[in-house]
C-alpha positions in Angstrom: 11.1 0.8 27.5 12.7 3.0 25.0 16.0 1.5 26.1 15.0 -2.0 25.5 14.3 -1.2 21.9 17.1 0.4 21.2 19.1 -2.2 23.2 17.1 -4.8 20.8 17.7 -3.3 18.1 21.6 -3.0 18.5 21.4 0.6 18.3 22.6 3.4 20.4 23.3 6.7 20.7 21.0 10.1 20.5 20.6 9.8 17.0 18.1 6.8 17.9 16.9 8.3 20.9 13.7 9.8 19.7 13.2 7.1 17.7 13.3 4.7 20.1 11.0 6.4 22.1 8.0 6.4 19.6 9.2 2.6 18.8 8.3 2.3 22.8 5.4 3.7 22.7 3.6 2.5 19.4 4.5 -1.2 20.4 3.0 -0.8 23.7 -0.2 0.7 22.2 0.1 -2.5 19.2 0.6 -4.9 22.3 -2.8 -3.6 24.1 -4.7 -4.1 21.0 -4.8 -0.8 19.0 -4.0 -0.6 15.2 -0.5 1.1 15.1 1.0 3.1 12.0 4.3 5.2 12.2 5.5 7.9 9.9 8.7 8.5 9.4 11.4 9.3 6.6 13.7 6.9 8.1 11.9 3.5 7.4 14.9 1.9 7.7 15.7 2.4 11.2 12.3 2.3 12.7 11.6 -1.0 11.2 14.9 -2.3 13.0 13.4 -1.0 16.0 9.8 -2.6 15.7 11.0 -5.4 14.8 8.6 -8.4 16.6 5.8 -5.9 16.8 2.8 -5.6 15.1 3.1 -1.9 13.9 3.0 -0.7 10.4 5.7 1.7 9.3 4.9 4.4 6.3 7.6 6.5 4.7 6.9 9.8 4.4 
């Protein structure tokens, strides 16, 4: 999953890796339903990597 995004997203690398990973998750959890907020200082980036999903991202 968390290679899709990043794949998606035209990103790679480690720096993204984490990242990715709580992108996977939190638009599998919007997907089934749930409300889905992410906090992060790096809006930027996690917004490239939700992008097409329902998730709400909140600098922090």
């Amino acid at each position: 999953m968390a290679r899709d995004v990043l794949k998606t997203a035209g990103l790679h690398g480690h720096k993204y890796a984490i990242d990715a990973i709580l992108a996977a998750v939190a638009g599998q959890e919007a997907a089934q339903g749930a409300e889905a907020t992410v906090f992060t200082s790096d809006t930027d980036d996690m917004n490239q990597l939700l992008a097409g999903h329902p998730v709400r991202v909140e600098k922090v």
